[in-house]
Structure formats: C-alpha cells, structure tokens
VOPAGU-2260 file (C-alpha; in pm, 1 decimal, decimal comma):
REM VOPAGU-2260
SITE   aa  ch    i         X         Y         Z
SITE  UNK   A    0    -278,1    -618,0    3384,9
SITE  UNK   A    1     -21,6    -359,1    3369,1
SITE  UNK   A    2     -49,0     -93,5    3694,3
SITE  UNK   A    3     132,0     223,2    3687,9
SITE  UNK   A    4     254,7     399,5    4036,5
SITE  UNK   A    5     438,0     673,4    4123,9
SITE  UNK   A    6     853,1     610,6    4167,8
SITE  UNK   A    7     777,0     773,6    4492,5
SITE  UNK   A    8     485,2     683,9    4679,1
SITE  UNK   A    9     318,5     401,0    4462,0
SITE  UNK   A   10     -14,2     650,8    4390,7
SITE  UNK   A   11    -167,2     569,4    4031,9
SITE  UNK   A   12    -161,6     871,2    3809,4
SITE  UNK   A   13    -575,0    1050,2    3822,2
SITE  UNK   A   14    -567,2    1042,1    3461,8
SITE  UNK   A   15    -516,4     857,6    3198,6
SITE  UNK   A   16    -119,9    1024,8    3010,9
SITE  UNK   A   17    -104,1     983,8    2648,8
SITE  UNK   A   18     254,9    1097,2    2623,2
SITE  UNK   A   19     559,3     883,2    2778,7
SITE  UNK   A   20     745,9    1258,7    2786,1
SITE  UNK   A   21     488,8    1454,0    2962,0
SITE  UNK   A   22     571,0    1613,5    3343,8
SITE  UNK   A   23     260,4    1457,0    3560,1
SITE  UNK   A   24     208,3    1543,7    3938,2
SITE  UNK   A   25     132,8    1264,3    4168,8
SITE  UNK   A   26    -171,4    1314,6    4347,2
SITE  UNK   A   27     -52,7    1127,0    4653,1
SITE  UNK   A   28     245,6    1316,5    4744,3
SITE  UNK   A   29     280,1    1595,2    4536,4
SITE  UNK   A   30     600,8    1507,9    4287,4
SITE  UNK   A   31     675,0    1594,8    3970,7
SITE  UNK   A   32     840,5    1416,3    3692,3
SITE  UNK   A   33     851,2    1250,4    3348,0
SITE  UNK   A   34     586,4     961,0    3308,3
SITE  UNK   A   35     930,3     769,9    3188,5
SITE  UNK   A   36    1030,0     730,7    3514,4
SITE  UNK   A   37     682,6     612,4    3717,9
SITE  UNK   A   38     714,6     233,3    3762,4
SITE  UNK   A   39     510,7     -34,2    3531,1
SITE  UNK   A   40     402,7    -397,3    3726,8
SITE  UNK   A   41     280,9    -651,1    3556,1
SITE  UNK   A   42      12,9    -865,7    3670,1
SITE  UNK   A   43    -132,9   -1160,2    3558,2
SITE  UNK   A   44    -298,0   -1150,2    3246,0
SITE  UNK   A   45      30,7   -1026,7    3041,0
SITE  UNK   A   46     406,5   -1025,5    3097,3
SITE  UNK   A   47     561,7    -633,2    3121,4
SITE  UNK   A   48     719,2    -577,5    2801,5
SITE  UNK   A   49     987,5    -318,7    2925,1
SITE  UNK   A   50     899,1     -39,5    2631,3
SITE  UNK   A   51     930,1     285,0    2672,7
SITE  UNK   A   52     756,1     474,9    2421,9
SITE  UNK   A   53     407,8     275,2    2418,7
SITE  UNK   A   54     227,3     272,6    2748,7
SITE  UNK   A   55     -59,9      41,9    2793,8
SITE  UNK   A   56    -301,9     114,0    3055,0
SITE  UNK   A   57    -626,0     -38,9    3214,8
SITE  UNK   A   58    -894,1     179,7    3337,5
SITE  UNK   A   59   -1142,3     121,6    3657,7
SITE  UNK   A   60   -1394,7      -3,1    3388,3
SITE  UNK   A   61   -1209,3    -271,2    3244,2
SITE  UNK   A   62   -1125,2     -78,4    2955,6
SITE  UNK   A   63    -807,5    -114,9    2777,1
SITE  UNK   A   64    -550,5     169,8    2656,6
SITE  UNK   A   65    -255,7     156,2    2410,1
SITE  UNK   A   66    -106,2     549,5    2406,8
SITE  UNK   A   67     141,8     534,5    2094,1
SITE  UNK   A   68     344,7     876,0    2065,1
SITE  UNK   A   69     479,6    1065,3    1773,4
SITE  UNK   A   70     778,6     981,3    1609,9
SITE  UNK   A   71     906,7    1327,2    1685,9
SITE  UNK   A   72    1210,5    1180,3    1443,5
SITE  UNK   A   73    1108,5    1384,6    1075,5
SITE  UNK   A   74    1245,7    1749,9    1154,7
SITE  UNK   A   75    1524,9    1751,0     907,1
SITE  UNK   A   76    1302,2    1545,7     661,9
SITE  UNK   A   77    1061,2    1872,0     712,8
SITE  UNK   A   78    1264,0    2124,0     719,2
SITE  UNK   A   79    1381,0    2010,8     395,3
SITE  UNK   A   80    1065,8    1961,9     191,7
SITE  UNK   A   81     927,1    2306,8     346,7
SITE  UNK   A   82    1219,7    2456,1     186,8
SITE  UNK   A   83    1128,0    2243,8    -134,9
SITE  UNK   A   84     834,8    2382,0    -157,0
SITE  UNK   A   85     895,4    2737,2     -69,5
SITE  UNK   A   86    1122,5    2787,5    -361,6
SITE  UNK   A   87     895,5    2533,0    -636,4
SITE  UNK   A   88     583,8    2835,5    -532,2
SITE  UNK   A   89     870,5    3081,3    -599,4
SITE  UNK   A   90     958,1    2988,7    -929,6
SITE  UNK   A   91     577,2    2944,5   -1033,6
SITE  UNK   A   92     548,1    3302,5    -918,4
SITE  UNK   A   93     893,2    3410,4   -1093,5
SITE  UNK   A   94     709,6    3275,7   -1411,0
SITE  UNK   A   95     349,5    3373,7   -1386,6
SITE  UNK   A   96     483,9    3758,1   -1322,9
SITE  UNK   A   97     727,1    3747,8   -1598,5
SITE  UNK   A   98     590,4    3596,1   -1889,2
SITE  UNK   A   99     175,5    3653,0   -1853,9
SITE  UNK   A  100     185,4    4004,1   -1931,1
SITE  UNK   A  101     420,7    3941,8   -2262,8
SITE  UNK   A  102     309,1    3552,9   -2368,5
SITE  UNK   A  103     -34,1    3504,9   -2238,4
SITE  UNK   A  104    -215,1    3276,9   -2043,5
SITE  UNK   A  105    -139,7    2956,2   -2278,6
SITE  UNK   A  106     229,1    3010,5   -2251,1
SITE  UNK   A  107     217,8    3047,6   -1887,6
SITE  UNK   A  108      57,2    2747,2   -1800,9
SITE  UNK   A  109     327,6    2559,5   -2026,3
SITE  UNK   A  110     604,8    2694,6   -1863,1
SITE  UNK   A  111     472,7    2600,6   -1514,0
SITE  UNK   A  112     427,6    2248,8   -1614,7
SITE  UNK   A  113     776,4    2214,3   -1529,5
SITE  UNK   A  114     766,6    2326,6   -1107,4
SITE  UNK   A  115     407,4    2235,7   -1059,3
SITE  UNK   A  116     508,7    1863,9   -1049,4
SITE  UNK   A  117     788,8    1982,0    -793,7
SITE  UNK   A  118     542,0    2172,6    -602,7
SITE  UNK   A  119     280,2    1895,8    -625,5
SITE  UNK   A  120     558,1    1610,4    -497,7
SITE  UNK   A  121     703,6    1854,1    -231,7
SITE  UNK   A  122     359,1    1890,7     -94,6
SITE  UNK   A  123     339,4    1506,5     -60,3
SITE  UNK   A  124     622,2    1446,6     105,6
SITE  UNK   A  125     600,2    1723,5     335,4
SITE  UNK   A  126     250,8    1612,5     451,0
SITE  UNK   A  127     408,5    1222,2     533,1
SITE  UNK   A  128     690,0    1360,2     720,4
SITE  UNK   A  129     455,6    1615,1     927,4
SITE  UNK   A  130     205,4    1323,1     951,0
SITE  UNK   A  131     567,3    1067,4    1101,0
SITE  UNK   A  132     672,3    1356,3    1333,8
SITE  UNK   A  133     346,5    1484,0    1519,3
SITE  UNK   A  134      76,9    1125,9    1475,3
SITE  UNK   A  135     -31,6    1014,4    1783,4
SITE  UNK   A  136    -284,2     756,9    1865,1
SITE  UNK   A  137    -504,8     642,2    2152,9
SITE  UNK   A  138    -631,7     291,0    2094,6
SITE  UNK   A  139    -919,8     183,5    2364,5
SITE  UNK   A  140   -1033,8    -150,9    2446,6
SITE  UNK   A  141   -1391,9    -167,7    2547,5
SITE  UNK   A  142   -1595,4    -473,3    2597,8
SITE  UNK   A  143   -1783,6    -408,5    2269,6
SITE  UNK   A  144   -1587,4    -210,5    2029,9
SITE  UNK   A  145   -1215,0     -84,2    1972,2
SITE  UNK   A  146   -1159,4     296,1    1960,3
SITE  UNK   A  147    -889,8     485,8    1765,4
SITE  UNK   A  148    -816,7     840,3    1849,1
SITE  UNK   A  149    -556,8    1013,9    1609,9
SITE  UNK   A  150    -374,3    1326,7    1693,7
SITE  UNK   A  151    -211,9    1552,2    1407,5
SITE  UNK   A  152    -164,0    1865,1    1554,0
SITE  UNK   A  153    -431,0    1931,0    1789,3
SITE  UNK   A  154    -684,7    1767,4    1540,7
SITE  UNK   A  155    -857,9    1466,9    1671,2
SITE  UNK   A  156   -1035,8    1204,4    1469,4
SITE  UNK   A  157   -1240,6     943,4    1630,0
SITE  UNK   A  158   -1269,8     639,6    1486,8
SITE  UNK   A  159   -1517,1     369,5    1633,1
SITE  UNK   A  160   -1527,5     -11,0    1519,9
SITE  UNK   A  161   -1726,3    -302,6    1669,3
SITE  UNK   A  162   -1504,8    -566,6    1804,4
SITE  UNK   A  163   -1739,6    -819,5    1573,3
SITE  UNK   A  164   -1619,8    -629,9    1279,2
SITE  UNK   A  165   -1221,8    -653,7    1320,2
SITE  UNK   A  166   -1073,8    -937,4    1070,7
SITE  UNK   A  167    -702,3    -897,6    1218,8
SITE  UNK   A  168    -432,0    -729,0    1366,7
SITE  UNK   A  169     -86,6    -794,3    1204,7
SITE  UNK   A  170     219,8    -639,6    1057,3
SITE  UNK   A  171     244,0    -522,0     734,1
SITE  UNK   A  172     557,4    -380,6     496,9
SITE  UNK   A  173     475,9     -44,9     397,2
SITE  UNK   A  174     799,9      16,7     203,9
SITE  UNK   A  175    1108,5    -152,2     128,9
SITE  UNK   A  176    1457,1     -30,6     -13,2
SITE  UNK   A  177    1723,1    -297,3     -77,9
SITE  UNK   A  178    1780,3    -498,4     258,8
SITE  UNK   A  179    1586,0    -232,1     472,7
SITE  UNK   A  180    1222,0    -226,5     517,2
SITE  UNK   A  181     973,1     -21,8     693,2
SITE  UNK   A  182     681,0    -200,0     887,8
SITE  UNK   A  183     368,2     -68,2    1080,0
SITE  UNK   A  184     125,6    -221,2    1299,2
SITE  UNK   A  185    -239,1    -275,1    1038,4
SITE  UNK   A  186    -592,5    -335,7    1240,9
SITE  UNK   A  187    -834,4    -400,1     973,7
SITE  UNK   A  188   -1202,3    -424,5    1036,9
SITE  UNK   A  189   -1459,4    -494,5     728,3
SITE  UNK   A  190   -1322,2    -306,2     430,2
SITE  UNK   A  191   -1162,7      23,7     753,3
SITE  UNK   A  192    -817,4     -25,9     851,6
SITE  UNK   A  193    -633,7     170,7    1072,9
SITE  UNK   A  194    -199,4     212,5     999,1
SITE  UNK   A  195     -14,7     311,2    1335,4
SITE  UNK   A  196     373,7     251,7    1469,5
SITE  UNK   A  197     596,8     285,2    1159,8
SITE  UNK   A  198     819,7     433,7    1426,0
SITE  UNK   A  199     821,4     174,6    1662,0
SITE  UNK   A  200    1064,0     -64,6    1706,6
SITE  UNK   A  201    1019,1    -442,9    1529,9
SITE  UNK   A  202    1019,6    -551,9    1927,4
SITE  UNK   A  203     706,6    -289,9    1978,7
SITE  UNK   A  204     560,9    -343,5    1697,9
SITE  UNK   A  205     506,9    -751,3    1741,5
SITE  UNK   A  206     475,6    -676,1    2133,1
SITE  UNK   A  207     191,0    -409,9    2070,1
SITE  UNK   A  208      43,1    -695,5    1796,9
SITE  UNK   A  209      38,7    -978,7    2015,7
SITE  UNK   A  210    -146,7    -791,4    2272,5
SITE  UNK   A  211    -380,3    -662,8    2078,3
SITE  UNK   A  212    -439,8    -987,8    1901,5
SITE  UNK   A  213    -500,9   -1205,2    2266,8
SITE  UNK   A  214    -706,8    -920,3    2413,1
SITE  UNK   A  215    -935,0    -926,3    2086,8
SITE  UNK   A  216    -908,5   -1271,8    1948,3
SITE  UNK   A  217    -861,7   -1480,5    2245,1
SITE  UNK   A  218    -566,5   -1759,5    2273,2
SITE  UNK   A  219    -451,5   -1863,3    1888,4
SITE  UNK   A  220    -639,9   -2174,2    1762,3
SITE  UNK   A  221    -505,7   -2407,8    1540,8
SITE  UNK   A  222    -622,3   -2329,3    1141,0
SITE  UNK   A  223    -709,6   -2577,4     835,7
SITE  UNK   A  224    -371,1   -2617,3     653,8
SITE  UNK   A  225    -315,8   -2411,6     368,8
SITE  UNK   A  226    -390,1   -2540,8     -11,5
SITE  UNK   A  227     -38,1   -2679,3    -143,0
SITE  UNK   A  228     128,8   -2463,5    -386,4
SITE  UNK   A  229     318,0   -2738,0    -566,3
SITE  UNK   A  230     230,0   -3104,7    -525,5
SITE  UNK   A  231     345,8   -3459,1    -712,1
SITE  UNK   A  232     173,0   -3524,6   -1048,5
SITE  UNK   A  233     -24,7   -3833,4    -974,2
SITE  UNK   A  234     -40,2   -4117,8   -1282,0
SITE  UNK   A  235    -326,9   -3974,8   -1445,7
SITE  UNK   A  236    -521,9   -3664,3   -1424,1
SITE  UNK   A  237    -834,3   -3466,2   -1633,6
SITE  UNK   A  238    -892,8   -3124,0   -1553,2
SITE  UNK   A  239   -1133,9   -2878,6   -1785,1
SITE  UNK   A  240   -1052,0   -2493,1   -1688,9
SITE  UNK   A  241   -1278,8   -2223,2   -1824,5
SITE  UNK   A  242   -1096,9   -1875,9   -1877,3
SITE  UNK   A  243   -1270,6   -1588,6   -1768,8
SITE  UNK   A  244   -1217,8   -1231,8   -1858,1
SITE  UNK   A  245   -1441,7    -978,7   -1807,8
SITE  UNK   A  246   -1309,2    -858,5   -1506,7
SITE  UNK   A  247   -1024,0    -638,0   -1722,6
SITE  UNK   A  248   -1283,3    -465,1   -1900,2
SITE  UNK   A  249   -1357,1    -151,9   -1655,3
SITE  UNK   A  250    -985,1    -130,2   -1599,9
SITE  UNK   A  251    -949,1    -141,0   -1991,1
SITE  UNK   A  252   -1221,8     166,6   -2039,7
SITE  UNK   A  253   -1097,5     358,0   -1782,6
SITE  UNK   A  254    -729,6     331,5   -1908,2
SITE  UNK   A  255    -829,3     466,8   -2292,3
SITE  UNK   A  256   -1061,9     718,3   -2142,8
SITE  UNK   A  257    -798,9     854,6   -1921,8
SITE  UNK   A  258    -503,2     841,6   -2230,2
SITE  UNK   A  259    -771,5    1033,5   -2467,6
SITE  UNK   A  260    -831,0    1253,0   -2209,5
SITE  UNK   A  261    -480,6    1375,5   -2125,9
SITE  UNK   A  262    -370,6    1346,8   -2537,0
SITE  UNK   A  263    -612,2    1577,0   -2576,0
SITE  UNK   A  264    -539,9    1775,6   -2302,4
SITE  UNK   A  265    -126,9    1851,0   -2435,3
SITE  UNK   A  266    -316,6    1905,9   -2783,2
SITE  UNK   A  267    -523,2    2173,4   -2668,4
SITE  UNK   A  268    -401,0    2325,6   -2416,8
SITE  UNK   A  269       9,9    2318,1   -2425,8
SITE  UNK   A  270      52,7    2373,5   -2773,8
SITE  UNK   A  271     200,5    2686,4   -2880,8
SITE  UNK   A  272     453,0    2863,9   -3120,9
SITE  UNK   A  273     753,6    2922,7   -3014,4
SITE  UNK   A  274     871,0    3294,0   -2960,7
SITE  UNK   A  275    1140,1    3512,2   -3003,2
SITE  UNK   A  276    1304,0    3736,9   -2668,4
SITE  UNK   A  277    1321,6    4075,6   -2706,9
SITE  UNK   A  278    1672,7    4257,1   -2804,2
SITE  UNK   A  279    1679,3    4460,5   -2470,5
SITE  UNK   A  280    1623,3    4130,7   -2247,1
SITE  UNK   A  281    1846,9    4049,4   -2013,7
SITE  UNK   A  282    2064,7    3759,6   -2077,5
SITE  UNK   A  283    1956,4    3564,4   -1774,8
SITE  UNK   A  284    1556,5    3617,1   -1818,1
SITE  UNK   A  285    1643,0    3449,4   -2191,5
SITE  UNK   A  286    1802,2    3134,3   -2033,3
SITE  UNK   A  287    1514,7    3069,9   -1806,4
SITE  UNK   A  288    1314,8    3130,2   -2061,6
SITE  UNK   A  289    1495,8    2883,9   -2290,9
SITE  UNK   A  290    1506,4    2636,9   -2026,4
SITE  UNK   A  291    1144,2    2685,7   -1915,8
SITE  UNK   A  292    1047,6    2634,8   -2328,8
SITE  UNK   A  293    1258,4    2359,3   -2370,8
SITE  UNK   A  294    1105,0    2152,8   -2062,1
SITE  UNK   A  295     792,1    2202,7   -2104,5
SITE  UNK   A  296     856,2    2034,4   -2457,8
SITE  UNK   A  297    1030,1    1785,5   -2310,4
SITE  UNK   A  298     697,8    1737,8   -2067,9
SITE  UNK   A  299     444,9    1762,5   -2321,4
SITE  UNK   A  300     623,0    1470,3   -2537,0
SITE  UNK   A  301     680,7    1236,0   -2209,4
SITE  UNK   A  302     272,8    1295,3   -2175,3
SITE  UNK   A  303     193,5    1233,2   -2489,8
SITE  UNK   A  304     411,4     905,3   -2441,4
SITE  UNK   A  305     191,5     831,7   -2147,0
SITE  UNK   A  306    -132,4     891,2   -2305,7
SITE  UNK   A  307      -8,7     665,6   -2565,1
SITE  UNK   A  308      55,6     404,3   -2377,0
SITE  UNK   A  309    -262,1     401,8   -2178,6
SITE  UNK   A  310    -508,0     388,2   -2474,3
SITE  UNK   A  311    -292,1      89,0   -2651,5
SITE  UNK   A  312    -285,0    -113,9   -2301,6
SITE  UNK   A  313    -662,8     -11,1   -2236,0
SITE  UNK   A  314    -692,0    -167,4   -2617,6
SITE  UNK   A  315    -498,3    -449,9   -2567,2
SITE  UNK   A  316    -678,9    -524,2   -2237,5
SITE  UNK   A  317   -1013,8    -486,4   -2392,0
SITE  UNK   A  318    -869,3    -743,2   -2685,6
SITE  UNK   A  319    -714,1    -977,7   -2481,7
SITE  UNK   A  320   -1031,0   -1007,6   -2217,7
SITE  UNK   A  321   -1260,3   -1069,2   -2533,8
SITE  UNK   A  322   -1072,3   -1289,6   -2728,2
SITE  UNK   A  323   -1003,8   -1513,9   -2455,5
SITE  UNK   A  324   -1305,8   -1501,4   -2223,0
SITE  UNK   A  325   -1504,8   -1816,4   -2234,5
SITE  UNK   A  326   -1262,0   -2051,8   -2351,8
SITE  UNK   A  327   -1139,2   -2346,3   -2243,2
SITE  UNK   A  328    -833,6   -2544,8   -2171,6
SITE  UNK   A  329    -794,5   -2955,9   -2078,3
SITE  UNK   A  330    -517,0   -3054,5   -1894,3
SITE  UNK   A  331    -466,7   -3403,9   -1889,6
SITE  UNK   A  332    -195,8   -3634,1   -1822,8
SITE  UNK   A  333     -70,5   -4016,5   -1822,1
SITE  UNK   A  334     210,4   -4256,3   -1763,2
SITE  UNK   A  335     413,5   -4088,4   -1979,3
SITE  UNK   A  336     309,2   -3750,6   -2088,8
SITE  UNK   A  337     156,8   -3459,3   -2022,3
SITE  UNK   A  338    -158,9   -3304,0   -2270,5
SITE  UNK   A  339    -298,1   -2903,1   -2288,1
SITE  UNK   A  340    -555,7   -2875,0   -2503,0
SITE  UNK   A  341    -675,6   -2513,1   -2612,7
SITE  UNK   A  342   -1054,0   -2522,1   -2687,5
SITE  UNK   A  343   -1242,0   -2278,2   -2855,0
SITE  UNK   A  344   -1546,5   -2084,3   -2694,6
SITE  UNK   A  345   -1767,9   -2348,8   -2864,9
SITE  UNK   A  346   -1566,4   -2614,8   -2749,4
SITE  UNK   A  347   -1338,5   -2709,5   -3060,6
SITE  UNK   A  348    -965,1   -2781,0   -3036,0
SITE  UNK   A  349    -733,9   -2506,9   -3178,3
SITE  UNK   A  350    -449,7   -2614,3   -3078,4
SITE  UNK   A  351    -261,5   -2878,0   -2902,2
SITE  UNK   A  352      95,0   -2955,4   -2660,2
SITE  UNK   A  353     273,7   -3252,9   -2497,7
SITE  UNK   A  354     517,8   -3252,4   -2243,2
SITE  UNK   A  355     664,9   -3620,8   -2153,2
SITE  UNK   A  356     677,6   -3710,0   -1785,2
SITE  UNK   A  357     926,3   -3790,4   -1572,3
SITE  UNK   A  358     948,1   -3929,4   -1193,3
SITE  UNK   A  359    1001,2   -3648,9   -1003,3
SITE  UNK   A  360     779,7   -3383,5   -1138,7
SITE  UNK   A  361     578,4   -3159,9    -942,1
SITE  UNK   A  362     272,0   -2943,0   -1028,9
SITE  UNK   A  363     253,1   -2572,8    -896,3
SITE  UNK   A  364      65,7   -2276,6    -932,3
SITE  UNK   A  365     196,6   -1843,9    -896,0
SITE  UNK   A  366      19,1   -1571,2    -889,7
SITE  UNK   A  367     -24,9   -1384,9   -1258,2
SITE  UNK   A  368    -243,7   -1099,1   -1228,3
SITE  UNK   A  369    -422,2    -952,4    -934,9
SITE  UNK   A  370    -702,4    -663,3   -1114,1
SITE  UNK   A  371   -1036,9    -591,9    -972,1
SITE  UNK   A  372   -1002,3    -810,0    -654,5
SITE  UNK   A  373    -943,8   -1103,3    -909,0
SITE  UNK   A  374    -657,7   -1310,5    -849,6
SITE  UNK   A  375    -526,9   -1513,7   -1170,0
SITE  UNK   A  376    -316,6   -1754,4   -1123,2
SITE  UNK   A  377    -128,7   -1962,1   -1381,6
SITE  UNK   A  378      -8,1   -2356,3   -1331,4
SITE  UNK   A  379     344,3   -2449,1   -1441,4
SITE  UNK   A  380     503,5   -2804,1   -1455,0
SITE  UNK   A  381     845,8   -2842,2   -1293,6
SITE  UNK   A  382    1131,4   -3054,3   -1404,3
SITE  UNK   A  383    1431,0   -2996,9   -1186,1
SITE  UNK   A  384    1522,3   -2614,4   -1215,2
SITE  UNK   A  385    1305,3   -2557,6   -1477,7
SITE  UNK   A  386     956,7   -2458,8   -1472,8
SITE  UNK   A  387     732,2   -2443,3   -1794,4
SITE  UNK   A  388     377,9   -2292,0   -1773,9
SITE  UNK   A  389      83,3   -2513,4   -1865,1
SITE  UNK   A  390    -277,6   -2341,7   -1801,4
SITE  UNK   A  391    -284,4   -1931,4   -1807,2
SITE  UNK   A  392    -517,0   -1650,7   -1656,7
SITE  UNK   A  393    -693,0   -1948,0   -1437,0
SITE  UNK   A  394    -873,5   -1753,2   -1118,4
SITE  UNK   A  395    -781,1   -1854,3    -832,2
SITE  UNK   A  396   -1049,5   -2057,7    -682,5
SITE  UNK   A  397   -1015,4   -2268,3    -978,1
SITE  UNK   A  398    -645,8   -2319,7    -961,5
SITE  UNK   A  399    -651,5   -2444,4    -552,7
SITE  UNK   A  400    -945,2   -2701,5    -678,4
SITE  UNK   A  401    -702,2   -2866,6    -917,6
SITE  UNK   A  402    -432,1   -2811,0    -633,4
SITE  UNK   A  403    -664,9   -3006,4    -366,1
SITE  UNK   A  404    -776,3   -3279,8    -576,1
SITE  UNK   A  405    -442,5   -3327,8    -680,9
SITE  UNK   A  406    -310,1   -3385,8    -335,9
SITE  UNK   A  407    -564,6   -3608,7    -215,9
C-alpha cells in the first residue's frame, strides 16, 4: 500500500490530511511544510502513481482513503456570474419600483419575465462554478461499505453505501463541446451514484478508477461477449415482432398537462393592454419601458410556441402509442428476397414490402428511442453504404433475440 513519511525524518503524519496544500507538523521531529513535499512509497499491493493532487492513504485498520481536493480553478467563472446576477436582481428591482405603483401588479410581473430567466440561469451557473472551485471529497474503503464525505464550504454530507450494493466505478462524459470533452470519475451503487474529479486530470481520473475498481471488484474477469450489432443474413429466416407502446403514454399526459398548464398560464396572467407614458417622463424611463413591453411580448409568444408544441407532441405520442401498440410485424426472408409484413392488432396483413437479396448483406440493429427506461430499437438491412430500415419501435430485448439467433 501507499505509506506516507516525512521528507525529513520518515515519521507518518498522526492524522489522516485531506488537502495536498495544507502546512502539517511532523510529530517526529518537529518540521513544518506542505503535504506536497512528504514522500509517497509504494508497496506491494499497487504501483505509486506519481499524482499530486489525489492522495491515497491506508489507515492502521485496513481502511482505505482517496482525499480528492477542490478544483480551486472557477474564480473568474465566479466572479463573473456573481456579477451576473447582481445586476439581473438590479434590474428586477429597477422595474418592480418603477412601474408597480403606476401599472400594477399584472404589468409588473410581465415586465420581469424578461431578467427573471437571467437571474434564474445566473443562479445556476454560479452554484456549478462555486460547487468546481470549493468540492472536496473523502472516499473511505472499509471492509464492508464505501464512504463518501463531500465538502462545500464547511458543509459535510455523509454518504454511506454497502460494498454489496456498488454496480461500478467508471468514467463518464459529462459534457462535450466540439473536440473537447469534460469527464468525471461515476461510482454508482443501486439506483445512488456519486460524481467526483471533473478536475482531475484523464491520467487521475483512470488512475483513481482502476484503483478503486481492484480494491472493490477484485482482479477483472473475463465477460460473455456482447450481442452482435450487425451480423450476415443467413438463407432463410422467420421472425414475428410484437410492437409495444404503452410505455409513451405517461410521458404523453404529462407533456399536454404541462402545455395546458403554461398556455393558460400567458392567457391569464401576462395578458394586458398596452399603455401610454406620461408627457413629463423622462426619455430614458420610456425606452426601458418600450423595451421591457416589447420583450415580454416577444416572451409570452415564444411560450405560447412552447405550450403549443407540448400538447401536439403529448397528442401525437398518445396517437402514435395507441395506434400502434399490439401490432405485429413478420420479417422473413429467402434465397432471394427479403419480406416485412405489417399485421394488424388482430393479426391481418395491411400492408406488405420486398427487398431482393444480395451476397454481402448484413442485418443490424440502432437505438431509436430511449423513454421510460425503455429502449427501442429499430433493425435496418445494409447493402454497401446504404442502410434501409426494416422493423420499427422493436424493444430491445426483442431486437438482441433476433440478433442471437441470427448469429448462431
């Protein structure tokens, strides 16, 4: 294991340092410096990994410690959205003094409908970049159970999970722009999972994974190979697929009940007649005012847009789940073509197409749809370059069956 000693004397530290940065004192002979420069061996168990900003330590117990400082790299990122946010509340106070006593409360609330959402994002982002410059975590080991301790500020959560419950430990994207990405190190455990390390290096990050992984999981064992995502079209083939839909339906409810909701919501409450400024107005007080009117317009017709679009794509849903849930669709093949059949719900064709075959074509299947923890999958014949889609909205259990008996 990894045993760290004093630059000076060799003493181990008397307690356990979270932060790489922090001035320790040795207890042996009495000197004082950064933890950066006490000394790391490696023993056995693990090679040393030469980082500098995660510091993994073993206690007398056995127990096992990962101490993962803040990013301390988000200042300007702050500064900026503080400053965002200082002048958004500004302007809402700019208009709520101005225009309540004259307009009322209706007109108000319309003309801060245009730096509420500034406010509201500001917020946001100032909370992620506070949350990437001051997050720290202490990750412990025990025999039984993996503990996460997360610092923000002086708050501490605890956050306990059985070593029985945790399903992996990987790397995950959390955001990517053109050729750059942003990673971060993801333990999962049940339905929990813990997000730590977006700061790290990529050499950290799979460093602190691979650890984590053999102290937890033990040495890697081999795994069944994976179901094959495109495979040869043997000479002849039957498959029947049933379609079902029923999963869209909550998703479908919600999405009209949420469009009615905010429709009527602009109806209601954020209509209004427009008004005239007063002659002895200042010229500047009638420009914001202009400007505040003629946003909140703009606002109230990009919402009604949106609650548009929500109730016809809850409709649709609802339509397209009903219509098609229950039916079925054959998929056969021969020597020299290739037959979908579209059945009805009681099992009468309604309609009918042929492909012809050729030598080299292949059989895969892509992902269409993931809603409601359903994955739907759809299966597409390739011929050279081009692909042409065969069997829709198939879930995927159904779609690797076809997949595995076709490859046998």
């Amino acid at each position: 294991m990894h045993r760290t000693t004093c630059p000076a004397c060799g003493t181990e530290p008397d307690r356990m340092v979270m932060i790489p940065q922090e001035i320790i004192r040795c207890p042996g002979c009495g000197l004082e410096t950064s933890f950066h420069e006490w000394q790391t061996h490696a023993g056995d168990s693990l090679q040393g990994t030469g980082r500098v900003s995660v510091v993994r330590e073993t206690s007398a117990n056995g127990d096992i410690h990962w101490a993962i400082p803040a990013g301390r790299n988000a200042g300007v990122s702050m500064t900026f959205w503080g400053l965002w946010c200082v002048l958004s509340l500004g302007l809402m106070a700019f208009v709520g003094i101005k225009c309540f006593p004259q307009y009322g409360i209706t007109s108000v609330l319309l003309l801060l409908s245009f730096p509420i959402p500034f406010l509201v994002i500001g917020i946001i982002l100032l909370h992620l970049s506070v949350v990437r410059h001051h997050e720290e975590y202490r990750i412990t080991l025990t025999k039984d159970t993996l503990e996460s301790r997360r610092n923000l500020l002086g708050r501490l959560k605890l956050r306990i999970f059985p070593r029985s419950r945790i399903r992996s430990i990987s790397r995950i994207t959390t955001s990517k722009s053109g050729s750059t990405r942003s990673e971060a190190v993801e333990i999962r455990a049940g339905k929990d999972r813990i997000r730590l390390g977006e700061h790290l290096s990529p050499e950290e990050r799979q460093t602190l994974v691979d650890e984590m992984r053999l102290l937890v999981f033990g040495p890697p064992v081999p795994v069944p190979s994976a179901v094959p995502s495109t495979v040869a079209i043997p000479g002849s083939f039957s498959f029947l697929v049933r379609h079902r839909m029923l999963h869209y339906l909550p998703f479908a409810s919600v999405s009209i009940l949420m469009g009615a909701f905010f429709m009527a919501a602009v109806i209601r409450f954020w209509s209004h007649e427009p008004h005239s400024s007063q002659p002895d107005e200042l010229l500047f007080f009638r420009v914001i005012e202009w400007v505040a009117t003629l946003t909140g317009n703009v606002m109230r017709g990009v919402l009604m847009l949106i609650a548009l679009g929500m109730i016809s794509g809850g409709l649709w849903m609802w339509i397209h789940a009903l219509r098609k849930h229950l039916r079925q669709t054959v998929l056969e093949g021969n020597a020299g073509r290739i037959i979908v059949r579209m059945l009805d719900k009681r099992g009468r064709q309604t309609g009918e197409k042929t492909y012809p075959r050729q030598e080299s074509d292949t059989i895969r299947t892509s992902i269409q749809s993931m809603t409601g923890g359903v994955t739907l999958k759809r299966i597409e014949l390739l011929q050279g370059d081009d692909s042409t889609p065969l069997v829709s909205d198939v879930r995927s259990e159904d779609a690797e069956a076809i997949m595995n008996i076709l490859s046998e």
